[in-house]
N, CA, C and O atoms as CSV, one atom per row, in Angstrom:
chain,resi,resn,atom,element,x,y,z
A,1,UNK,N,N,91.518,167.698,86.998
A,1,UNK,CA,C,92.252,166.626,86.373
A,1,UNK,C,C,92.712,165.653,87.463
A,1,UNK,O,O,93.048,166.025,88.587
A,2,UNK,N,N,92.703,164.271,87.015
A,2,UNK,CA,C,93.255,163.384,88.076
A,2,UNK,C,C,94.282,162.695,88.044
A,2,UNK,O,O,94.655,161.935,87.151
A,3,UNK,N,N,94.850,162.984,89.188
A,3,UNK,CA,C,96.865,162.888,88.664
A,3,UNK,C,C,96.623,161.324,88.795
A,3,UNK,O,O,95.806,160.653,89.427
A,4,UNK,N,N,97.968,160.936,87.691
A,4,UNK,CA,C,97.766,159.740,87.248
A,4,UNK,C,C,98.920,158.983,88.374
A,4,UNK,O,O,100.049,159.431,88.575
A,5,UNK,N,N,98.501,158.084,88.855
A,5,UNK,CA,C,99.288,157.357,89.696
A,5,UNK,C,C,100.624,156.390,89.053
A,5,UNK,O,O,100.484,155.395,88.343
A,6,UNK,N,N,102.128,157.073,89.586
A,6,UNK,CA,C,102.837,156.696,89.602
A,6,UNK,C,C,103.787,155.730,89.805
A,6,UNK,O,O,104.239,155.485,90.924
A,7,UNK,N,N,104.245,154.959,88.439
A,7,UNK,CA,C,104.725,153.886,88.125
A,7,UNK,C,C,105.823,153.474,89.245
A,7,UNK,O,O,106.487,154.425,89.658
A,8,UNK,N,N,106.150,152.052,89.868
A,8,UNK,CA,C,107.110,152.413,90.844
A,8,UNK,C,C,108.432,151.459,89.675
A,8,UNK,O,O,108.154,150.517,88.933
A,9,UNK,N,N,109.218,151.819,89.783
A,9,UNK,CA,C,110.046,150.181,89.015
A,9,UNK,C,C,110.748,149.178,90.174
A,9,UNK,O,O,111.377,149.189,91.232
A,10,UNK,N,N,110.025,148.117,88.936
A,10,UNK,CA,C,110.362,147.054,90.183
A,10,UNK,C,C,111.077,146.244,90.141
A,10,UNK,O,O,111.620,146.057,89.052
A,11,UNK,N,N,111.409,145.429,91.198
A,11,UNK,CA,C,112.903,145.069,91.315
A,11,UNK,C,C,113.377,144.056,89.968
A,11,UNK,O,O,112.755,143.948,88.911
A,12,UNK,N,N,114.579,143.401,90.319
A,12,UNK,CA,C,115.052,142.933,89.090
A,12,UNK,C,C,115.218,141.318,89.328
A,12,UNK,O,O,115.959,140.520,88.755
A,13,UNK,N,N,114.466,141.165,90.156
A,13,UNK,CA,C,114.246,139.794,90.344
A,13,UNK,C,C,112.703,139.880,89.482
A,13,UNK,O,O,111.980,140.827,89.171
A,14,UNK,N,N,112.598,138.115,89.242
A,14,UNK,CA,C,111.368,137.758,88.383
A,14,UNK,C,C,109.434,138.227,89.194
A,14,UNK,O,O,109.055,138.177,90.364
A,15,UNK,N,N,108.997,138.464,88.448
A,15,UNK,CA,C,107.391,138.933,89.339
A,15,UNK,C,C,107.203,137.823,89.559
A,15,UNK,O,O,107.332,136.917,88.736
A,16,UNK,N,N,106.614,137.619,91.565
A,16,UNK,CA,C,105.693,136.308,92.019
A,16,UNK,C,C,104.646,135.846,91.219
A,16,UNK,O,O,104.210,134.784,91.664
A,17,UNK,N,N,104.167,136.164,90.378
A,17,UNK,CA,C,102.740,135.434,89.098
A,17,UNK,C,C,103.695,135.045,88.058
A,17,UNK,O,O,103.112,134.751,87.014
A,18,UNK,N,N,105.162,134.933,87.988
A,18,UNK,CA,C,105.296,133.521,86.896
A,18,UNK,C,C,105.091,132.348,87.395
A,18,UNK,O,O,104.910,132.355,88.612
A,19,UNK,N,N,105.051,131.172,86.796
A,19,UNK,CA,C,104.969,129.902,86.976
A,19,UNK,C,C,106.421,129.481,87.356
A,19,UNK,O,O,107.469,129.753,86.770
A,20,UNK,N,N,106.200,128.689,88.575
A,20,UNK,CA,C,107.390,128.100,88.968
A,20,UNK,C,C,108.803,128.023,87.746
A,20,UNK,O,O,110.004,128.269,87.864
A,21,UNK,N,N,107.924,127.546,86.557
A,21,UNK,CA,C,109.066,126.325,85.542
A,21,UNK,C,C,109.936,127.687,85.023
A,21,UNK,O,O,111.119,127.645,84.687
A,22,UNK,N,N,109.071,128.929,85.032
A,22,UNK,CA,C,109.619,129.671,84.613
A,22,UNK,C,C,110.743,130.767,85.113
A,22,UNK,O,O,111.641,131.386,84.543
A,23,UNK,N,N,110.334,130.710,86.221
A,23,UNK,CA,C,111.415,131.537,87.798
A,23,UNK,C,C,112.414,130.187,87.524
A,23,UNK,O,O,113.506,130.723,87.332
A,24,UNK,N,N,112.620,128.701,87.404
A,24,UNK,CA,C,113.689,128.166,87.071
A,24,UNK,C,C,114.241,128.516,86.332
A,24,UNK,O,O,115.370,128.941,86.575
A,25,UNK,N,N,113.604,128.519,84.747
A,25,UNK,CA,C,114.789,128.881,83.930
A,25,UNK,C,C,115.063,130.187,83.881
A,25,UNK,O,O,115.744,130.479,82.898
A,26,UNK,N,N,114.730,131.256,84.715
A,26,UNK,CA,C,115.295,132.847,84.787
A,26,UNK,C,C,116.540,132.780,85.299
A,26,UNK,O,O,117.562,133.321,84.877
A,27,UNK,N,N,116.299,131.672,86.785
A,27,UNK,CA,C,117.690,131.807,87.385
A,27,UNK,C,C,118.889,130.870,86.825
A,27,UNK,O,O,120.085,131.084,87.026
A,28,UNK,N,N,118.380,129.862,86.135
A,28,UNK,CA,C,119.469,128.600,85.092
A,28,UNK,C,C,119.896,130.365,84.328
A,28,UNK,O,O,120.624,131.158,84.925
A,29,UNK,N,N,119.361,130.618,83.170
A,29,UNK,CA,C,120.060,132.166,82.493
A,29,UNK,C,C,120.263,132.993,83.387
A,29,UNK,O,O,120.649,133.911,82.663
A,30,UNK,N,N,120.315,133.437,84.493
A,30,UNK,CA,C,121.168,134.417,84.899
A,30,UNK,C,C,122.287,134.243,85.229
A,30,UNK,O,O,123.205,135.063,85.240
A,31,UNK,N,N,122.294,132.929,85.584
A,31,UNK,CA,C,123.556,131.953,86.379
A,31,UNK,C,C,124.399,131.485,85.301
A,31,UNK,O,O,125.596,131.458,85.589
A,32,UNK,N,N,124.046,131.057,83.975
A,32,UNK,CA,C,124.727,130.214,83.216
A,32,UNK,C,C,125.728,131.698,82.573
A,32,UNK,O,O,126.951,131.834,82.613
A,33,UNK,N,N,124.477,132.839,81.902
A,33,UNK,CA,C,125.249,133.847,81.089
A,33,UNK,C,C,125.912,134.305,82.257
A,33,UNK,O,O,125.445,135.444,82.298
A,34,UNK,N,N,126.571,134.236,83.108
A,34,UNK,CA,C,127.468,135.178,84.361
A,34,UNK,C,C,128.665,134.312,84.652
A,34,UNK,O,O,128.319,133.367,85.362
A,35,UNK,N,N,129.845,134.294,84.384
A,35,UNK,CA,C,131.212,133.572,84.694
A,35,UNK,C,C,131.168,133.695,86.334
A,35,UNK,O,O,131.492,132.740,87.039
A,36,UNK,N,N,130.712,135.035,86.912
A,36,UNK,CA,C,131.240,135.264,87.935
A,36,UNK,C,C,130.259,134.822,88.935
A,36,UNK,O,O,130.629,134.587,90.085
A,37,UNK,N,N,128.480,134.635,88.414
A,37,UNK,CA,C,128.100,134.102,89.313
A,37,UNK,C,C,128.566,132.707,89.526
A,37,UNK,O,O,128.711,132.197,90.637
A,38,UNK,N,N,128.866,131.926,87.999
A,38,UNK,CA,C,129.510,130.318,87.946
A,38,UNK,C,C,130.826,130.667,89.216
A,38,UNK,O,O,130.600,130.143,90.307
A,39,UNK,N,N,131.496,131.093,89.160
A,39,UNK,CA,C,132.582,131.205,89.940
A,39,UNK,C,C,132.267,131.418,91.657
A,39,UNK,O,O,132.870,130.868,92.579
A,40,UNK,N,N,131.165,132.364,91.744
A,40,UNK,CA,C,130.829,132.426,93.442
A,40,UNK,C,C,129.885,131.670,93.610
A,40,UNK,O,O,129.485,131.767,94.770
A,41,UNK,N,N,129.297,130.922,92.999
A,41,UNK,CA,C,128.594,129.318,93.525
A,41,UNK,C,C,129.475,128.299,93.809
A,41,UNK,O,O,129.381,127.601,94.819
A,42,UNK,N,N,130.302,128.182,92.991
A,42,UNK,CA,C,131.513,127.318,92.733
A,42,UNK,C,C,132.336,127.599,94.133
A,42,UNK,O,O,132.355,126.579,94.821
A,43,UNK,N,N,132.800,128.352,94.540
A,43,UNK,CA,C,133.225,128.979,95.873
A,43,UNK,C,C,132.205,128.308,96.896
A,43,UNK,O,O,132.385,127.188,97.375
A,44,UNK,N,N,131.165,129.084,97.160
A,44,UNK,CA,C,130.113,128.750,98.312
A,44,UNK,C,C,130.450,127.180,98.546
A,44,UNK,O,O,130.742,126.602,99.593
A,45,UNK,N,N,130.324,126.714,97.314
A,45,UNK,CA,C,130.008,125.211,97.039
A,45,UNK,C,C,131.139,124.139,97.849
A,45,UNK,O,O,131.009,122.963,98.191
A,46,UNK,N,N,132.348,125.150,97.995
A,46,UNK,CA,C,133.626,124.408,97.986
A,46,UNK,C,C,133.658,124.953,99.753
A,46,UNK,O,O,134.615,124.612,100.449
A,47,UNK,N,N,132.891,125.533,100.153
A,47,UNK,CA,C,132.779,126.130,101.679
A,47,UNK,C,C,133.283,127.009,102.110
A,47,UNK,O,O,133.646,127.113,103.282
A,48,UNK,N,N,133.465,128.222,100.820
A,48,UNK,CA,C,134.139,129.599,101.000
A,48,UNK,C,C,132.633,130.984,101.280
A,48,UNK,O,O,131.961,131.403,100.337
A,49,UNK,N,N,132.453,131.389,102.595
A,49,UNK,CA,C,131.057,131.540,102.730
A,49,UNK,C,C,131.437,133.374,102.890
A,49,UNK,O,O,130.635,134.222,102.498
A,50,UNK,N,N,132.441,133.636,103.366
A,50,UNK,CA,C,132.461,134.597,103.615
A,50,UNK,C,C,133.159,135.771,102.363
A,50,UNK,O,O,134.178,135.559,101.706
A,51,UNK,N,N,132.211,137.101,102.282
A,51,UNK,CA,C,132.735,137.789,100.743
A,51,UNK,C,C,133.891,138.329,100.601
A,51,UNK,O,O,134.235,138.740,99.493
A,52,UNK,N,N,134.767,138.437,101.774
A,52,UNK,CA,C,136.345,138.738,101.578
A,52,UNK,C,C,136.700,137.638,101.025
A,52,UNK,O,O,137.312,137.835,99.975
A,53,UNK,N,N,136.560,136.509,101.314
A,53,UNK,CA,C,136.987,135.048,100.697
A,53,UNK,C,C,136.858,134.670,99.596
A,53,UNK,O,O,137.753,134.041,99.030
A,54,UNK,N,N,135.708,134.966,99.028
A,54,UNK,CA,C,135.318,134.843,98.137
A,54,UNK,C,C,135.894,135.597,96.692
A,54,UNK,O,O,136.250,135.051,95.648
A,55,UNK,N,N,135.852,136.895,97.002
A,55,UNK,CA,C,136.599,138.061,96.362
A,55,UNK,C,C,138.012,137.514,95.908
A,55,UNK,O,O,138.327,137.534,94.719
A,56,UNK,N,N,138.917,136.988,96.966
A,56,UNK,CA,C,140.319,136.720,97.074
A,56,UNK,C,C,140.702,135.680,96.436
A,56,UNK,O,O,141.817,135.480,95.955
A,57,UNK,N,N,139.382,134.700,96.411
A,57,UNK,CA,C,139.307,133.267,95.588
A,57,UNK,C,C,139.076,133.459,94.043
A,57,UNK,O,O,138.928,132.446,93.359
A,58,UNK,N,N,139.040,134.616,93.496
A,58,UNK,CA,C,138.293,134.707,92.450
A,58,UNK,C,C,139.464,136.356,91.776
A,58,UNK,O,O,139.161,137.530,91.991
A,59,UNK,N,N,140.686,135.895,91.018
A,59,UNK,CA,C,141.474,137.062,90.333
A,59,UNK,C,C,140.288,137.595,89.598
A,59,UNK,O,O,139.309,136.877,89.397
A,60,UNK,N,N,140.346,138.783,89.209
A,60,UNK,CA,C,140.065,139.989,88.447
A,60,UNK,C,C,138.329,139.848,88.817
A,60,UNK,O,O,137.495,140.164,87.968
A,61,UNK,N,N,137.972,139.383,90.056
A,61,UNK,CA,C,136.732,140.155,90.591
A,61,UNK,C,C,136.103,140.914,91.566
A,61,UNK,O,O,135.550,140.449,92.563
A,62,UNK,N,N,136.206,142.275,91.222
A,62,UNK,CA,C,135.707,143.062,91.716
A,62,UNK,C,C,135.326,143.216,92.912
A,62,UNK,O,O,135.028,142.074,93.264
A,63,UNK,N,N,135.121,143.993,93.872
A,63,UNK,CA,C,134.404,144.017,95.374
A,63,UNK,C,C,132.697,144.562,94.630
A,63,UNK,O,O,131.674,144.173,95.194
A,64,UNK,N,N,132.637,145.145,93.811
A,64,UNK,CA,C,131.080,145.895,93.612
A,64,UNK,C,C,130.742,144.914,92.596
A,64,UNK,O,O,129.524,144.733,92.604
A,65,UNK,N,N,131.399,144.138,91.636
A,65,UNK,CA,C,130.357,143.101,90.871
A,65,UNK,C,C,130.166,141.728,91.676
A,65,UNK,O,O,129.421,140.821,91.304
A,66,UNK,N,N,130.832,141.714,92.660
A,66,UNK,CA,C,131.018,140.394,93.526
A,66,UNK,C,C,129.692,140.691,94.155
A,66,UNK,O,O,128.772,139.909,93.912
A,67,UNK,N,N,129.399,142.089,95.209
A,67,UNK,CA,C,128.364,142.773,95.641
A,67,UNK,C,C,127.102,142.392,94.994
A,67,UNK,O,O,126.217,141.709,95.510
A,68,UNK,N,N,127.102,143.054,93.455
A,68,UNK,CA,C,125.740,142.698,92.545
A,68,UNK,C,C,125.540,141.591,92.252
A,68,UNK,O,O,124.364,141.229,92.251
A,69,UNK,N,N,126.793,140.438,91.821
A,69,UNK,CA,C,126.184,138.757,91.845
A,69,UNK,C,C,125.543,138.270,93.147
A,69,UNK,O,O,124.494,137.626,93.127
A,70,UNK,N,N,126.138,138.561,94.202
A,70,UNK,CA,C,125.534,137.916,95.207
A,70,UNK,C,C,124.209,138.222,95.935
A,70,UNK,O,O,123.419,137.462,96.493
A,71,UNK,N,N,124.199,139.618,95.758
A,71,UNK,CA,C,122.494,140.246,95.812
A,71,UNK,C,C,121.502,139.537,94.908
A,71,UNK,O,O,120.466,138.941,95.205
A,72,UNK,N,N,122.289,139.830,93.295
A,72,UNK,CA,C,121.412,138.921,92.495
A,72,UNK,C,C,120.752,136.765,93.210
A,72,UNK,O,O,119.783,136.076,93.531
A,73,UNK,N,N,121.871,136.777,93.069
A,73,UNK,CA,C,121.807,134.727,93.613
A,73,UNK,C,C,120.916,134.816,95.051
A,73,UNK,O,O,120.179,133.864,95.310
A,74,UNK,N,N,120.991,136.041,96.050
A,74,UNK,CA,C,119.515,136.115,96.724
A,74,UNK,C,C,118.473,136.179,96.245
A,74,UNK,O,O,117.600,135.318,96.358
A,75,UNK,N,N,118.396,137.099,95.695
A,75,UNK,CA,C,116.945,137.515,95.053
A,75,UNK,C,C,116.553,136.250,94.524
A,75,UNK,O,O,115.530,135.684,94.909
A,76,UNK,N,N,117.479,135.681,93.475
A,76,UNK,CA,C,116.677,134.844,92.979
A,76,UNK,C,C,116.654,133.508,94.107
A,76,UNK,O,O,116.466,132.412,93.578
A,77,UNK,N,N,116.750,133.515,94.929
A,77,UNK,CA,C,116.586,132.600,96.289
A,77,UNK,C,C,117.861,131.320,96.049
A,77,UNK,O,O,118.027,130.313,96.737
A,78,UNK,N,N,118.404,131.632,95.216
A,78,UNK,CA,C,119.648,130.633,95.206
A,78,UNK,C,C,120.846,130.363,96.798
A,78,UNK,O,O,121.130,129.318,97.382
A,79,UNK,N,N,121.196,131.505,97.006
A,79,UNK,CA,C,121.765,132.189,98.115
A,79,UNK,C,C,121.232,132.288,99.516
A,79,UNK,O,O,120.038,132.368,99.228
A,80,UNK,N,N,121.269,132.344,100.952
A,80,UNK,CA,C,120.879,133.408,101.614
A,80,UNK,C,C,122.216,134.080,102.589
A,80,UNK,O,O,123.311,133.595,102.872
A,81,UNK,N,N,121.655,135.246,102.903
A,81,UNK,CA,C,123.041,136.242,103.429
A,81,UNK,C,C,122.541,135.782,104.880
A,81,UNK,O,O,121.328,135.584,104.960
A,82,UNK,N,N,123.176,135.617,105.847
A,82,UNK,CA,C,123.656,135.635,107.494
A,82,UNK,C,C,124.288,136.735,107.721
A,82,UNK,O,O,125.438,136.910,107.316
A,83,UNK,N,N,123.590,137.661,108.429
A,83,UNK,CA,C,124.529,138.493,109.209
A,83,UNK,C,C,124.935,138.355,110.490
A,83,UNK,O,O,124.061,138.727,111.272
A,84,UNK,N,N,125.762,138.027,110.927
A,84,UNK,CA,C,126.068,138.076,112.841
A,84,UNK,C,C,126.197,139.417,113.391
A,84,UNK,O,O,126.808,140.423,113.032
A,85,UNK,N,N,125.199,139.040,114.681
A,85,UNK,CA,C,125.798,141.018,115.465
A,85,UNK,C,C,127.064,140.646,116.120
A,85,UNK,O,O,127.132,140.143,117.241
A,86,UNK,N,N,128.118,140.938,115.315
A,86,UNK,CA,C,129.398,140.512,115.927
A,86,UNK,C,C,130.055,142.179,115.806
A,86,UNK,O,O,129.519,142.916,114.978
A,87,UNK,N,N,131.086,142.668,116.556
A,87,UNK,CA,C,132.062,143.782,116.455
A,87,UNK,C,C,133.291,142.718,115.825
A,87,UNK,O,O,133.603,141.724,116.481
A,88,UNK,N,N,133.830,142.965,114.743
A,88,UNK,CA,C,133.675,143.704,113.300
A,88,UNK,C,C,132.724,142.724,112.898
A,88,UNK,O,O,133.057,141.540,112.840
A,89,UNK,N,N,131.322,143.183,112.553
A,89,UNK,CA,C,130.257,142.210,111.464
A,89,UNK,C,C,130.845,141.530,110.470
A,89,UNK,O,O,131.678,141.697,109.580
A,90,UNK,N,N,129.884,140.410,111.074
A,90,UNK,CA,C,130.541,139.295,109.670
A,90,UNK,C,C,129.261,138.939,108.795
A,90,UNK,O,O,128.217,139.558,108.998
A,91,UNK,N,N,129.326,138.013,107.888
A,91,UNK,CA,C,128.368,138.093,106.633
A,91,UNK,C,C,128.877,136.736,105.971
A,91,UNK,O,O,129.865,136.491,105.279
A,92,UNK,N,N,127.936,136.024,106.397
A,92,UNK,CA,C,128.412,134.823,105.553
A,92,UNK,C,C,127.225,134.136,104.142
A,92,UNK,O,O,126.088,134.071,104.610
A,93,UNK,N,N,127.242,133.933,103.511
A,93,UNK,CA,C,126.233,133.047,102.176
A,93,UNK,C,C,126.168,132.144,102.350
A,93,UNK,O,O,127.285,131.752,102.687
A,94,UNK,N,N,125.133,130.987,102.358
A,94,UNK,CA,C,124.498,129.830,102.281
A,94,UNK,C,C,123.494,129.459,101.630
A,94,UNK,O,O,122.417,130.050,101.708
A,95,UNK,N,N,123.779,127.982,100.571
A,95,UNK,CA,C,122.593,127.518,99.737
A,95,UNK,C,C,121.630,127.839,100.637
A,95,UNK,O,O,121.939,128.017,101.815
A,96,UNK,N,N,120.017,127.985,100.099
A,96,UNK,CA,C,118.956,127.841,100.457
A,96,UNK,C,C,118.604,126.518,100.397
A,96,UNK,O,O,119.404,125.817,99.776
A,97,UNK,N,N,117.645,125.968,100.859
A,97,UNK,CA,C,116.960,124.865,99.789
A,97,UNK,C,C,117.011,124.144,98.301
A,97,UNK,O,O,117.380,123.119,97.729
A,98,UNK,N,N,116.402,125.363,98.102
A,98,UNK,CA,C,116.454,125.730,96.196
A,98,UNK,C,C,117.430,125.648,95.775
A,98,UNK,O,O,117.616,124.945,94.781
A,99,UNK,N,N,118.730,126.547,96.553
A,99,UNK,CA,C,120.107,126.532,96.132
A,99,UNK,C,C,121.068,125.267,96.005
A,99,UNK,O,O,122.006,125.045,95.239
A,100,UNK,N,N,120.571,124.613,96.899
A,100,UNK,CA,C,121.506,123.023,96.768
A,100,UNK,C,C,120.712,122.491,95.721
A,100,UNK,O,O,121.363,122.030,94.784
A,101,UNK,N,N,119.262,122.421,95.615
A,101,UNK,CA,C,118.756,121.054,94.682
A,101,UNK,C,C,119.633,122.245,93.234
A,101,UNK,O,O,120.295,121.619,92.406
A,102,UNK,N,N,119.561,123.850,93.055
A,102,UNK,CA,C,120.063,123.953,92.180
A,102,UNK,C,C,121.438,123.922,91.434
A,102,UNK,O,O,121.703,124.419,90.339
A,103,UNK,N,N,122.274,123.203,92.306
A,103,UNK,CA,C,123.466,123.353,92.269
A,103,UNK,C,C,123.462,121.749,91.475
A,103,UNK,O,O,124.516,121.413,90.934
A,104,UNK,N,N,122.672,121.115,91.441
A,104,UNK,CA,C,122.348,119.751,90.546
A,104,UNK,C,C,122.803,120.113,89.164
A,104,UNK,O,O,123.765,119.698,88.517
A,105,UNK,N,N,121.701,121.151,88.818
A,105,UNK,CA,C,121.825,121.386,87.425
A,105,UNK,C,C,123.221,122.197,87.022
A,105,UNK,O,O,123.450,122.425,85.835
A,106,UNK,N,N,123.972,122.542,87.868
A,106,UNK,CA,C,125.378,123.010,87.506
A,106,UNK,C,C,126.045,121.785,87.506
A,106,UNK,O,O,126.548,121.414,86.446
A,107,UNK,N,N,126.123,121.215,88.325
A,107,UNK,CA,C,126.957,119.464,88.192
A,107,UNK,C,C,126.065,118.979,87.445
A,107,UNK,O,O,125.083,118.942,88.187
A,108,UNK,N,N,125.834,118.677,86.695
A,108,UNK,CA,C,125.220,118.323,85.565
A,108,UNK,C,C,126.185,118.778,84.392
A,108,UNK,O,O,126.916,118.081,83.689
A,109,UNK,N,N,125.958,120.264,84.383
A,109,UNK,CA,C,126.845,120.995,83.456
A,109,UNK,C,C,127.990,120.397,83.494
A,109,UNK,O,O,128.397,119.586,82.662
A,110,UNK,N,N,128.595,120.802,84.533
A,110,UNK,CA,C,130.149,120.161,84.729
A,110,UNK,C,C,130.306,118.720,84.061
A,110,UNK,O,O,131.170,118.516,83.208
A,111,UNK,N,N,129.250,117.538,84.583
A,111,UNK,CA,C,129.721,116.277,84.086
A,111,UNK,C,C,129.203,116.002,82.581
A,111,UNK,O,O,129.477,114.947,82.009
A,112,UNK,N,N,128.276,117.237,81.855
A,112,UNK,CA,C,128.303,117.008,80.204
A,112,UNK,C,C,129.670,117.360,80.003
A,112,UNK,O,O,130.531,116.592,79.575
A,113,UNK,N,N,129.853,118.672,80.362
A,113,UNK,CA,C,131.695,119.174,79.655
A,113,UNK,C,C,132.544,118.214,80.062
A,113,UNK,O,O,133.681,118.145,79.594
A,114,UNK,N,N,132.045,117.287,81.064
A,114,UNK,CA,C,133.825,116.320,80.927
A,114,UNK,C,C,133.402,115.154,80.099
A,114,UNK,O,O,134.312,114.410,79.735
A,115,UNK,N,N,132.064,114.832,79.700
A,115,UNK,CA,C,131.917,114.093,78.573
A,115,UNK,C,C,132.485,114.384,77.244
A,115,UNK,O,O,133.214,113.641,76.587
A,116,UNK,N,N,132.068,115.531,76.939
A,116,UNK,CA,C,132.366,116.152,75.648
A,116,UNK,C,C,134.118,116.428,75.547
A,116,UNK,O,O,134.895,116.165,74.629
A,117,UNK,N,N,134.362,117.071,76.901
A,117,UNK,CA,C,136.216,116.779,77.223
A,117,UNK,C,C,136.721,115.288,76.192
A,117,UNK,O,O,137.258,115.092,75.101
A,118,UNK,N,N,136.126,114.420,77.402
A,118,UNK,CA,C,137.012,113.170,76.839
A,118,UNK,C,C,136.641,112.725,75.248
A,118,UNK,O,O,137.303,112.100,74.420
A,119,UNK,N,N,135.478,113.239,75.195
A,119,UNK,CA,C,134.890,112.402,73.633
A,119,UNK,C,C,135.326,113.310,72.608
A,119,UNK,O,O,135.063,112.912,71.473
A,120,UNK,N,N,135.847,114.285,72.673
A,120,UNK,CA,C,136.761,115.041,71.859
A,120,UNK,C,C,136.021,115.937,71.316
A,120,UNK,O,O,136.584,116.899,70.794
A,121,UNK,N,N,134.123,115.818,71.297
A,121,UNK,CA,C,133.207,116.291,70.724
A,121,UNK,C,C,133.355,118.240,70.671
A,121,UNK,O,O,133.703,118.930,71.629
A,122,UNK,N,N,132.915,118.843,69.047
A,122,UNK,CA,C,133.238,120.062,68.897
A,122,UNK,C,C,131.303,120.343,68.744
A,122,UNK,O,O,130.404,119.750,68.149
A,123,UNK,N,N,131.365,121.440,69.550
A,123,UNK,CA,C,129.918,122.063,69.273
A,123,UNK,C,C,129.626,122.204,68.592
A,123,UNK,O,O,130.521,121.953,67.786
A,124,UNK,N,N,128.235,122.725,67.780
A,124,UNK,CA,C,128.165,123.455,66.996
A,124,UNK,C,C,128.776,124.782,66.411
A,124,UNK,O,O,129.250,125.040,65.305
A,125,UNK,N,N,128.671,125.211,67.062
A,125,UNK,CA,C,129.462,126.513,67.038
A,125,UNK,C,C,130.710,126.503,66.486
A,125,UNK,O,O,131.289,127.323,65.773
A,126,UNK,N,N,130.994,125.568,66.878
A,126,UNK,CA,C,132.630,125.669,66.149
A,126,UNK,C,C,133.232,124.370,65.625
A,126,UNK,O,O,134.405,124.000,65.586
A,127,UNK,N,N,131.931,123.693,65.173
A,127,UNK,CA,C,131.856,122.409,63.926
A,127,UNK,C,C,132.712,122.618,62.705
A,127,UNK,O,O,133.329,123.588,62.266
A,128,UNK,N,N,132.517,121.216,62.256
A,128,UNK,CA,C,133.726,121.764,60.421
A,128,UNK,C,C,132.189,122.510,60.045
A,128,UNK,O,O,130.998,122.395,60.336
A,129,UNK,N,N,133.397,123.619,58.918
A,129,UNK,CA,C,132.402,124.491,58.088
A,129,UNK,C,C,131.917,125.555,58.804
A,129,UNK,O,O,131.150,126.397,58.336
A,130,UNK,N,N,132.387,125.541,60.045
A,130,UNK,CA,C,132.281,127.035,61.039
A,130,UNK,C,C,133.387,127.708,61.120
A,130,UNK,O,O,134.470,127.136,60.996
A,131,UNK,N,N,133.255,129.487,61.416
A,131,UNK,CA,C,134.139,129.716,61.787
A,131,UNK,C,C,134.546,130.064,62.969
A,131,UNK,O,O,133.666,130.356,63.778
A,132,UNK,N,N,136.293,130.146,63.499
A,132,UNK,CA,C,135.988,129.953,64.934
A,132,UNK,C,C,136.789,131.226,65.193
A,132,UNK,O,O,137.790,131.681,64.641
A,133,UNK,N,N,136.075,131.636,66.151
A,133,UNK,CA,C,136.632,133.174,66.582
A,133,UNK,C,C,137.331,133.799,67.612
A,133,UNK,O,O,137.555,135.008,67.561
């Protein structure tokens, strides 16, 4: 009998054979459904690079989900980590490339919601004849 070769699982970033358009919108949804990744971009963004800082900038988040957003925002190349050979090691985050042009489409976000702010406008979601929860 011939042993059947074993499945490996693979990581949880998107497979290199999607199409570009589509590795965009994986990381627009991973980023948009996550408060906390919105919150440690939002940080980076403001020139808070280092993850004690970051952590401290951000009430009720975690040291281990802070950990998994920011692994995640690598993977998906949003991020990259710096390590220095320093005694005590330091670790700082920086847009990539990708990461600044993607930080467009978050200011974007931001300047629809202050449209909709001032124009008083109610979503769908919670239009007349909805209910709101």
């Amino acid at each position: 009998m011939v042993p059947r070769p074993v499945l490996q699982p693979q990581p949880d970033s998107q497979p290199a054979e999607l199409p570009r358009r589509l590795i965009v919108a994986n990381a627009v949804h991973e980023v948009i459904r996550c408060k906390w990744s919105l919150q440690i971009l939002d940080r980076v963004r403001a020139g808070t690079r280092r993850p004690g800082a970051i952590r401290r900038s951000c009430p009720g988040l975690s040291t281990k989900v802070m950990n998994e957003r920011l692994a995640k925002l690598v993977r998906l190349g949003i991020l990259e980590r710096r390590a220095f050979p320093e005694i005590p090691p330091r670790v700082e985050y920086y847009f990539t490339p990708f990461g600044r042009r993607f930080t467009r489409i978050l200011a974007a976000i931001d300047r629809l919601q202050a449209e909709v702010d001032r124009a008083g406008l109610q979503s769908h979601a919670t239009g007349p004849g909805r209910n709101r929860a």
